[in-house]
LUMGU-397077 format. One line per 8 residues: number of its first residue (from 1); their letters; for each residue x, y, z of C-alpha. Coordinates in nm, 4 decimals. Layout:
<recs>
NUM = A = X/Y/Z ~ ... .
</recs>
This chain:
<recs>
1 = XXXXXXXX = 11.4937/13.0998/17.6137 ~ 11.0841/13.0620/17.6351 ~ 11.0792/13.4352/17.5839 ~ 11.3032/13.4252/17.2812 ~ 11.1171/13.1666/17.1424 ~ 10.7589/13.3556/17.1656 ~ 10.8949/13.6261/17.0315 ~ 11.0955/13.4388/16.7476 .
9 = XXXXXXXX = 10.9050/13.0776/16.6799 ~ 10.9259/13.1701/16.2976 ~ 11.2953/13.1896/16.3025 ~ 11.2759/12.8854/16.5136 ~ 11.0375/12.7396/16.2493 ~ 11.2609/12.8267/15.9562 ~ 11.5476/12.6460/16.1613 ~ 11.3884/12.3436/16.1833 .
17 = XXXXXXXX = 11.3022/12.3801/15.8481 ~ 11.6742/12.4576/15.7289 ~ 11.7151/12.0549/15.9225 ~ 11.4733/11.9317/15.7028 ~ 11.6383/12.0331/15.3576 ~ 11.9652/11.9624/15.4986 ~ 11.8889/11.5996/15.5733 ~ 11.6903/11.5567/15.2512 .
25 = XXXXXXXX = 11.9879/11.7009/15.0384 ~ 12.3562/11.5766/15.2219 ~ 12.3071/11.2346/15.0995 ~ 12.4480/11.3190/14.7597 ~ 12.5586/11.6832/14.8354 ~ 12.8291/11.8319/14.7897 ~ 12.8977/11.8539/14.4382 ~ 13.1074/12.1501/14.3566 .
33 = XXXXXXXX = 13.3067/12.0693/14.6787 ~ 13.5989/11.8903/14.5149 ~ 13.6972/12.2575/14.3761 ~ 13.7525/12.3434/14.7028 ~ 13.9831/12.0736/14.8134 ~ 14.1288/12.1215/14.4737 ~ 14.2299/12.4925/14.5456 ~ 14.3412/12.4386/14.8715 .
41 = XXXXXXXX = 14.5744/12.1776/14.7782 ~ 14.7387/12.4305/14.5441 ~ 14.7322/12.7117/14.7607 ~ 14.9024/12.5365/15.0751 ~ 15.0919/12.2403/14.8974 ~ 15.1605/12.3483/14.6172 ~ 15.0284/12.0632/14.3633 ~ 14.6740/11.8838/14.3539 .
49 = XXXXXXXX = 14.8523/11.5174/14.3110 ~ 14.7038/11.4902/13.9584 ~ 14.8879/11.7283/13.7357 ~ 15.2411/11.8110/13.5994 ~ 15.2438/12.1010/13.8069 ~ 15.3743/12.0964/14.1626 ~ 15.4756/12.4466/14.3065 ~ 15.1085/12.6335/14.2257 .
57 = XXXXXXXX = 15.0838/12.8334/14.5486 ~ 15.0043/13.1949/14.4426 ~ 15.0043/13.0806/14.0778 ~ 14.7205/12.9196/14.1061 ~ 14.4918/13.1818/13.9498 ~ 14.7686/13.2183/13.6643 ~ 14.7486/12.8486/13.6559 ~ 14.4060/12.6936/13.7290 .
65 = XXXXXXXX = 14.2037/12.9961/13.5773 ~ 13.8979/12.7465/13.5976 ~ 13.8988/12.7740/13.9963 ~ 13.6250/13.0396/13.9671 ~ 13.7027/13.1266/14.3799 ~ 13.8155/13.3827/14.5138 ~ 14.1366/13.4074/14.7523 ~ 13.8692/13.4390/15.0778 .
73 = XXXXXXXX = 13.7004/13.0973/15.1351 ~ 14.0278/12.9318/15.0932 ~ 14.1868/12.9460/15.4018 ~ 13.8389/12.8438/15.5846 ~ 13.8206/12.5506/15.3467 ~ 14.0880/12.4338/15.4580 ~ 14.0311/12.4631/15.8098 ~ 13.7193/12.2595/15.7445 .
81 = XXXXXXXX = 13.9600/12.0229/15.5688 ~ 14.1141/11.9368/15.8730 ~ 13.7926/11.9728/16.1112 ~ 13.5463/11.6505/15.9520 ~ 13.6126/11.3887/15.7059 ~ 13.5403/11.4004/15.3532 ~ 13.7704/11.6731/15.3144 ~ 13.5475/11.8354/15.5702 .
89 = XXXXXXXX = 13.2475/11.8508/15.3161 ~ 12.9982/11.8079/15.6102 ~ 13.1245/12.0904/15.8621 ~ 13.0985/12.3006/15.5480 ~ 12.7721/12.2173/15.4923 ~ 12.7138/12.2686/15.8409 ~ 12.8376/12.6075/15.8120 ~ 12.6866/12.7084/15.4695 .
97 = XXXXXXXX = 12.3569/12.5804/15.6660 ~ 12.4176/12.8009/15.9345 ~ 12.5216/13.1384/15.7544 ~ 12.1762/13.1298/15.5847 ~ 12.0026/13.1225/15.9071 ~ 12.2315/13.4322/16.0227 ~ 12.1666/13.5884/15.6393 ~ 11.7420/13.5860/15.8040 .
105 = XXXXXXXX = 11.8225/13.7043/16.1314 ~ 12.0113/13.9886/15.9641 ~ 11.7430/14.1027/15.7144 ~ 11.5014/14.0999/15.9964 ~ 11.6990/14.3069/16.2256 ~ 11.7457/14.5922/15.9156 ~ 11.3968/14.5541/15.8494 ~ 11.2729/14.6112/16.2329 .
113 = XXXXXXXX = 11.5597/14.8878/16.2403 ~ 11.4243/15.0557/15.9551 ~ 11.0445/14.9918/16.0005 ~ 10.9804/15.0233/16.3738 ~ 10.6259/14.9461/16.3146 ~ 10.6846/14.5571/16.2217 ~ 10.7883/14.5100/16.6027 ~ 10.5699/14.4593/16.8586 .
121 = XXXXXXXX = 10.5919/14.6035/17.2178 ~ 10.7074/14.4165/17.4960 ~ 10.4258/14.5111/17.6885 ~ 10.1266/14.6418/17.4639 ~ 9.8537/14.6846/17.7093 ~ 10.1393/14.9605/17.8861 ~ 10.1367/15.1408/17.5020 ~ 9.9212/15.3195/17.3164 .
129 = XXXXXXXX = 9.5861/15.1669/17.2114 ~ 9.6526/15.2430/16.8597 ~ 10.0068/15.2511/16.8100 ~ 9.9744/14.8559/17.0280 ~ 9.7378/14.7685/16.7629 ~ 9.9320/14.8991/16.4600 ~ 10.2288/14.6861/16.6066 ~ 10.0659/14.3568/16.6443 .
137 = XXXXXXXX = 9.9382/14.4014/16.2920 ~ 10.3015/14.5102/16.1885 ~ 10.4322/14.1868/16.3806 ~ 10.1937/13.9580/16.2178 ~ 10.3401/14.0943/15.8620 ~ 10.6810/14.0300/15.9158 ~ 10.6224/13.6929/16.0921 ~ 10.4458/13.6201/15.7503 .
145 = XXXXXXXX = 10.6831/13.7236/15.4516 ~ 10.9793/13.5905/15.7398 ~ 10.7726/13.2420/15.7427 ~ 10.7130/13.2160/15.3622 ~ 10.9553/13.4100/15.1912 ~ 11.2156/13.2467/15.4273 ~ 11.0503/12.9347/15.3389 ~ 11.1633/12.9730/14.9612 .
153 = XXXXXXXX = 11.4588/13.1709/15.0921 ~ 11.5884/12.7882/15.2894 ~ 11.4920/12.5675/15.0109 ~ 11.7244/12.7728/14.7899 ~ 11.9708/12.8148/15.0045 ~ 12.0409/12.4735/15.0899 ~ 12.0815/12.3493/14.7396 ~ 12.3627/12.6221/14.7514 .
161 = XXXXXXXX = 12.5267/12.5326/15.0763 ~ 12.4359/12.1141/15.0824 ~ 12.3431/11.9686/14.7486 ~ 12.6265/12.1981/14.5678 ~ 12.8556/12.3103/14.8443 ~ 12.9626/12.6791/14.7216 ~ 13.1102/12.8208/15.0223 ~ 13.2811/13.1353/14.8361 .
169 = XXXXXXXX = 12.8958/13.2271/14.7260 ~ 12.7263/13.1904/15.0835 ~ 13.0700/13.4057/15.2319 ~ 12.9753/13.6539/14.9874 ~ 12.5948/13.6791/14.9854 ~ 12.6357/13.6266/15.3716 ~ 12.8899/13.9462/15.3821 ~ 12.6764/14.1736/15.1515 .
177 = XXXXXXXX = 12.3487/14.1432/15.3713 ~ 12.6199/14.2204/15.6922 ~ 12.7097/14.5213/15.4921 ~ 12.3507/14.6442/15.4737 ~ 12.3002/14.5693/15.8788 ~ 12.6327/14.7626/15.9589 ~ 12.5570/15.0395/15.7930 ~ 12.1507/15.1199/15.8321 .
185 = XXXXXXXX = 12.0752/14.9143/16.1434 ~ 12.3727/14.8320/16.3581 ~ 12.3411/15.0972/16.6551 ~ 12.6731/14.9524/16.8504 ~ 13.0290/15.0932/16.7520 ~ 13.1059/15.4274/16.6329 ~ 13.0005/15.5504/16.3123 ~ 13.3385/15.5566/16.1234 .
193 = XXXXXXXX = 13.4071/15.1982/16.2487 ~ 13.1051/15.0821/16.0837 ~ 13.2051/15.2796/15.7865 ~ 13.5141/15.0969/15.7810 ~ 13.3566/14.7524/15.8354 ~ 13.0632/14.7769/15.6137 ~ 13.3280/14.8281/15.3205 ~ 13.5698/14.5802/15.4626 .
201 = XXXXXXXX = 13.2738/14.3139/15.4386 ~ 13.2049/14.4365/15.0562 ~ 13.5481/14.3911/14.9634 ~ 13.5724/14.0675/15.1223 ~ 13.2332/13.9420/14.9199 ~ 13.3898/14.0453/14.6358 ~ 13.7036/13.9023/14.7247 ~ 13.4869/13.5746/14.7672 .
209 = XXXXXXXX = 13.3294/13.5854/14.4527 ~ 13.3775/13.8826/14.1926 ~ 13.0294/13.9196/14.0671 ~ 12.9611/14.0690/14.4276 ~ 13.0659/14.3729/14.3462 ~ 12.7694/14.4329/14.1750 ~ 12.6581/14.4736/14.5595 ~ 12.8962/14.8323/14.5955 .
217 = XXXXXXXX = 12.5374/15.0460/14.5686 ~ 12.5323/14.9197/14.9068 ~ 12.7433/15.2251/14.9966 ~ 12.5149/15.4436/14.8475 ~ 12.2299/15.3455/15.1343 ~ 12.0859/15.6107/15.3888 ~ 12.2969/15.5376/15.7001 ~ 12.1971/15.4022/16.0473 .
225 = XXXXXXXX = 11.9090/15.6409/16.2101 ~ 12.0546/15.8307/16.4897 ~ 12.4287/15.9218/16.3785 ~ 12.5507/16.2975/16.3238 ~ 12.4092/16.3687/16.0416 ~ 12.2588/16.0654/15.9371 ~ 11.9400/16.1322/15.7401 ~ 11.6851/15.8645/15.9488 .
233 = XXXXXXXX = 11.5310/15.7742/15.6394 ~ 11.4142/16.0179/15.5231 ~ 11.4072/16.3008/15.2257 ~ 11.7274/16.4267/15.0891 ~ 11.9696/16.1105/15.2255 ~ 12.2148/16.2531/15.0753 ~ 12.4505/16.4797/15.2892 ~ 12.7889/16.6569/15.2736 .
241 = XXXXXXXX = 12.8351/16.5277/15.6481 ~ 12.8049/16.1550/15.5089 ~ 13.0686/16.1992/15.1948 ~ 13.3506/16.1134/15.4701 ~ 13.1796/15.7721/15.6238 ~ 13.1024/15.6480/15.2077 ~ 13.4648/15.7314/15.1638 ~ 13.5939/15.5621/15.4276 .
249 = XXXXXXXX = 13.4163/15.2854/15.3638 ~ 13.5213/15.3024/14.9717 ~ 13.8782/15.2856/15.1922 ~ 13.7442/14.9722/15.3377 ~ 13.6639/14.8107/15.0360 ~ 14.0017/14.8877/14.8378 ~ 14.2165/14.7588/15.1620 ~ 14.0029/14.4366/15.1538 .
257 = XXXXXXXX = 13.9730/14.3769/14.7971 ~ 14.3967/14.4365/14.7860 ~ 14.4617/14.2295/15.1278 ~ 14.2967/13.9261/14.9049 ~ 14.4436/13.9607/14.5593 ~ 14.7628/14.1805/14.5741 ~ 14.9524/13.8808/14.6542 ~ 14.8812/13.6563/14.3723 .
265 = XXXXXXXX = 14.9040/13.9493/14.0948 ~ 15.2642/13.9921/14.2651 ~ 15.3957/13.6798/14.2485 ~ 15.2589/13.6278/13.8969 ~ 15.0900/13.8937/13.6652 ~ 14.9172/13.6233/13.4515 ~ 14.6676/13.6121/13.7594 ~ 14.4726/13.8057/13.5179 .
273 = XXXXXXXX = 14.3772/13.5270/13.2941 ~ 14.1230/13.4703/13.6029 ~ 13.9575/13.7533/13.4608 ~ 13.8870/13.6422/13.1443 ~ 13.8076/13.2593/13.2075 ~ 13.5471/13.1615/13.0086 ~ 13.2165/12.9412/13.0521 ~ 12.9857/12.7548/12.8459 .
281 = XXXXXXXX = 12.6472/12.9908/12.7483 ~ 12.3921/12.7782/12.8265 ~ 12.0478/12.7177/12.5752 ~ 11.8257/12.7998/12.8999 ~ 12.0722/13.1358/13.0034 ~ 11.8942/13.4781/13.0213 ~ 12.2003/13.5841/12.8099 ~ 12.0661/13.3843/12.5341 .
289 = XXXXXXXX = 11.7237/13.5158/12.5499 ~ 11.8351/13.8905/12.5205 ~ 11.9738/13.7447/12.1951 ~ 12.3293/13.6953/12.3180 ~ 12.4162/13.3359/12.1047 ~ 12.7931/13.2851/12.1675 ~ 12.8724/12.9470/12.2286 ~ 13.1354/13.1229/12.5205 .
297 = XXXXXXXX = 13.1197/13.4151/12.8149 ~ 13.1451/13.7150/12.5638 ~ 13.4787/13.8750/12.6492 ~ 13.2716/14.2264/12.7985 ~ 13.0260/13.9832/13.0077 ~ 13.1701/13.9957/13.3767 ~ 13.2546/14.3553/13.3604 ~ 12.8843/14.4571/13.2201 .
305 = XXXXXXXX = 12.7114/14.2677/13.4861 ~ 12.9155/14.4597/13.7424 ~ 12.8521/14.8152/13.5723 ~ 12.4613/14.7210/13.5199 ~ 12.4157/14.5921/13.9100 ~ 12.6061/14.9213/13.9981 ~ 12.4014/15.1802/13.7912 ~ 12.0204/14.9907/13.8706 .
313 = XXXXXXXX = 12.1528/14.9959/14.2603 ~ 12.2466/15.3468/14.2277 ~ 11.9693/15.4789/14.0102 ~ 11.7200/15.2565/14.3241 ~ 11.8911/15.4692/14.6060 ~ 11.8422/15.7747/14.4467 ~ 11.4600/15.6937/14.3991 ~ 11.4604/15.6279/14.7512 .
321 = XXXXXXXX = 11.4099/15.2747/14.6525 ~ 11.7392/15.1312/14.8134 ~ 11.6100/14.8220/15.0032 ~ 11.6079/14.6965/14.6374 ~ 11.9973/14.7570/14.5933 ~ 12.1002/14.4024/14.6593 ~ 11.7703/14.2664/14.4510 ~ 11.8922/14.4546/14.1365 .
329 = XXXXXXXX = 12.2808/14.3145/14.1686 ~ 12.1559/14.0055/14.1581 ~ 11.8985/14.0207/13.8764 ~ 12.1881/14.2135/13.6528 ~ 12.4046/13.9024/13.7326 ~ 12.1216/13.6929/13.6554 ~ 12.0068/13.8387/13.3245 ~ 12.3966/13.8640/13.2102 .
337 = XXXXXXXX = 12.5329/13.5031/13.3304 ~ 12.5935/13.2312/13.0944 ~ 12.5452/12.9730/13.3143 ~ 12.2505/12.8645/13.5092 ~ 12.2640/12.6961/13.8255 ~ 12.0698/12.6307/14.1169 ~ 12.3223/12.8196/14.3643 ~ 12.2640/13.1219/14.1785 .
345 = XXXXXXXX = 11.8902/13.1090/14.2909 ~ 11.9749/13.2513/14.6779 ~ 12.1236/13.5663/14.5408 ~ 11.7748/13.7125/14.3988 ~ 11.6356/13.5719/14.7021 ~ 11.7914/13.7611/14.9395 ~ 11.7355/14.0684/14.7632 ~ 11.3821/13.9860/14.7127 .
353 = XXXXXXXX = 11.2934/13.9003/15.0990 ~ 11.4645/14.2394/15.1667 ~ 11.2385/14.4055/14.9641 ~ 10.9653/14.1879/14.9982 ~ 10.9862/14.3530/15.3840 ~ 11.1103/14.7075/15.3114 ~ 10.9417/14.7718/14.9572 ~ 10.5840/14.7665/14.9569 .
361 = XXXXXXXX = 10.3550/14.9787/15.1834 ~ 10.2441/14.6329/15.3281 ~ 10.4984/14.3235/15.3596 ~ 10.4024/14.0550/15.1146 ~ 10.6157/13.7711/14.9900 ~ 10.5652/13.8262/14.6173 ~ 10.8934/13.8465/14.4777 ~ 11.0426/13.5929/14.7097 .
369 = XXXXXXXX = 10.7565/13.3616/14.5501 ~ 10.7895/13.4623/14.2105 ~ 11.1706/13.4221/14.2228 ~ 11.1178/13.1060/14.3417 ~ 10.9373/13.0059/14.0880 ~ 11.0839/13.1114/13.8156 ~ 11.4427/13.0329/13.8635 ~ 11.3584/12.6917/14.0437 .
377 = XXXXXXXX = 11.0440/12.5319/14.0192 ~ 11.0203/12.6279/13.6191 ~ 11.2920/12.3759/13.4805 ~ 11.0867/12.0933/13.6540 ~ 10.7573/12.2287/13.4284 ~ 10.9240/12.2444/13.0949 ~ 11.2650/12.1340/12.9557 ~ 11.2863/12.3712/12.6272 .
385 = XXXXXXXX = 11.5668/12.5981/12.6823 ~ 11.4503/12.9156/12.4931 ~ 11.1328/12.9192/12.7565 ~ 11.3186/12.8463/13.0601 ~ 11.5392/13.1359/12.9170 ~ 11.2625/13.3670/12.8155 ~ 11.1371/13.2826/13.2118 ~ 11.4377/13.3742/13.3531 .
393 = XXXXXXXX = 11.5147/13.7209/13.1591 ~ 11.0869/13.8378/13.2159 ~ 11.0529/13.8064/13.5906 ~ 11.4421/13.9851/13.6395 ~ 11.2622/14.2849/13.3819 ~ 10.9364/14.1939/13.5685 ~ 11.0894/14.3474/13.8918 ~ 11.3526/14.5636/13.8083 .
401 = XXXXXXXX = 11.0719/14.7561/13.6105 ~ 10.8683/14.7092/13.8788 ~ 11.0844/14.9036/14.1247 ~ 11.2587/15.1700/13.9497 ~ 10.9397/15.2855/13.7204 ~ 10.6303/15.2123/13.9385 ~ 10.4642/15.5492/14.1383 ~ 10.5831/15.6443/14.4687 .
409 = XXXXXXXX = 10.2373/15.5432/14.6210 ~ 10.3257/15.2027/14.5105 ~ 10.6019/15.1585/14.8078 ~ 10.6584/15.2180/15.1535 ~ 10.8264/15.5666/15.2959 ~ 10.8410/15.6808/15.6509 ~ 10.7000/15.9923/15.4856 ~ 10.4173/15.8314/15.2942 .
417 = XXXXXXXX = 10.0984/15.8805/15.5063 ~ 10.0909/15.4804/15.5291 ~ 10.1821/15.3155/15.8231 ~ 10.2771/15.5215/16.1465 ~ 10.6212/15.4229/16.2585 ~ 10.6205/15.3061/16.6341 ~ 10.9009/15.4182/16.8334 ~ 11.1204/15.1707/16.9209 .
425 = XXXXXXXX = 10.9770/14.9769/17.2851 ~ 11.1923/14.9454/17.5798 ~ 11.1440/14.6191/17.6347 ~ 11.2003/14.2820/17.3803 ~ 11.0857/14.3005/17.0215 ~ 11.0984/14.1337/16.7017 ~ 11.4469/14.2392/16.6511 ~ 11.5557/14.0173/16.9371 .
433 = XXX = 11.7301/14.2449/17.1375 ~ 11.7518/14.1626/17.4812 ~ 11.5459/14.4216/17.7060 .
</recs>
């Protein structure tokens, strides 16, 4: 445990940190919970005890089209029901608390996977003079985007998972970054298994929340160093001996995504009104400040932010800019949502610690900052809605122009003449695997 802890006091930092918010928030958390326990009352009894209907089961998305959740986090919602009073708010808050620690752990494992030189030895005086050197300096990088970026990452999180209580959006943020791990840094397991899983755990985000398809680029990534044919990283990712893992893991998605909704399309085709459920367009929305003025969603809305996230992912991985894929999903849900919430804030920043680590030549916590700041720490500056707006749209253009249109030289490539990957040490590193 002492050796973990040297090796990982800023995860051990953030944790203590993640305590902090969580104590300063459950007092009056909890806010969207009482969809939840809604839901799952229809789902398993079949009426909610306050309306005329009482046999909802798999109507209840033909229904309750309000109940913005998808079919995933309802069965674990309920289990929480029956784990902790409160209709189990506080396990789930527990566990939303607990999946954003695992959601930093995972982006540091995929970033020490894919940039061997932010670990440091186990041993360093036993290495290279130079390559020891270029390690520590490499460690003391990631510790400090982890520390700070994580930092924001926490505070954002927790008003997600505590003060609001939206499990299906920490399953499906929390399955998206697992997708990433399984299928560029995971070395256990066969390659087609991973395949499988990393599209299994897409179609289950999606199945959590729909907007997290706009997280299927995913599948376009360079896969895991050190499989047949896998490109390691580097020029021309794109091979005819990896079309069969991406469609198996297309196969993974479709079975998932079906598993979830199949059933309540069968039992009652007005499901689809789900679809097409409308929300109120905010006066501080991004969607108003690209000139959008509807009072409602526009009916093309969900479907566009899907498309956009899809095409800025796909036109990122073929720039060989693809630690951004998850960073452009969310700023295309961002810039086209009505509404505008606090627990839409950890989306962007997961992307933006994943790039924050993977994007530029040298780690720095920009984007995780900037993020930050404008989706959070803005509205308690000004209250006029067309600037909070006009905040919102410029730092999603700010970095989606900033990734797909700035020089190669800009960015970190194994190829780049920057920093000298270290091959990966016998012994314990950063990535916490034990020796």
């Amino acid at each position: 445990m002492s050796g973990w802890l040297r090796r990982q006091w800023h995860l051990a930092v953030l944790a203590g940190w993640t305590a902090v918010w969580f104590v300063i928030l459950a007092r009056h958390g909890g806010i969207a919970w009482k969809f939840f326990v809604q839901g799952t009352d229809l789902l398993f009894t079949g009426h909610d005890g306050a309306s005329a209907f009482q046999h909802v089961y798999l109507h209840i998305y033909a229904e309750y089209p309000q109940l913005q959740i998808g079919p995933v986090p309802y069965p674990l919602a309920e289990l929480l029901r029956l784990i902790g009073p409160d209709n189990g708010v506080v396990p789930a808050e527990l566990l939303m608390s607990f999946l954003g620690l695992v959601v930093l752990a995972l982006i540091q494992r995929i970033a020490v996977a894919v940039r061997p030189d932010l670990a440091a030895p186990a041993d360093p005086a036993s290495a290279d003079a130079g390559l020891s050197w270029l390690a520590r300096v490499g460690a003391g990088r990631l510790r400090l985007v982890m520390l700070v970026g994580g930092a924001v990452f926490v505070m954002a999180w927790e008003e997600l998972a505590v003060a609001y209580g939206h499990l299906d959006d920490a399953i499906a943020l929390t399955c998206a970054v697992a997708a990433v791990w399984c299928w560029v840094a995971a070395a256990r397991g066969s390659a087609l298994v991973r395949a499988l899983l990393t599209g299994v755990l897409l179609g289950l985000a999606g199945a959590s929340k729909p907007w997290a398809f706009v997280f299927l680029p995913v599948l376009l990534l360079p896969r895991r160093p050190g499989d047949a044919g896998a490109p390691a990283h580097q020029p021309g990712w794109w091979r005819r001996a990896d079309l069969t893992y991406r469609l198996i893991a297309v196969g993974g998605v479709a079975a998932a995504s079906l598993a979830a909704w199949l059933p309540f399309f069968v039992a009652d085709p007005h499901t689809t009104q789900a679809m097409h459920w409308q929300i109120a367009n905010m006066p501080d929305s991004a969607l108003r400040a690209l000139g959008v003025h509807a009072a409602m969603t526009p009916s093309w809305d969900r479907s566009v932010q899907i498309v956009l996230g899809c095409v800025l992912g796909a036109v990122a991985a073929a720039r060989r800019r693809w630690a951004a894929v998850v960073l452009l999903g969310a700023g295309a849900r961002i810039a086209l949502d009505p509404g505008v919430h606090g627990y839409y804030t950890p989306e962007v920043m997961v992307g933006a610690l994943l790039w924050d680590l993977l994007g530029p030549r040298r780690p720095v916590p920009c984007w995780s900052l900037a993020g930050f700041a404008a989706l959070n720490l803005a509205p308690l500056i000004t209250h006029d809605g067309a600037v909070l707006g006009d905040i919102r749209l410029g730092v999603i253009v700010a970095f989606t122009a900033a990734i797909l249109l700035a020089p190669a030289r800009w960015y970190w490539r194994p190829d780049s003449g920057g920093d000298t990957p270290v091959p990966q040490p016998a012994g314990p590193a950063l990535s916490g695997r034990p020796a």
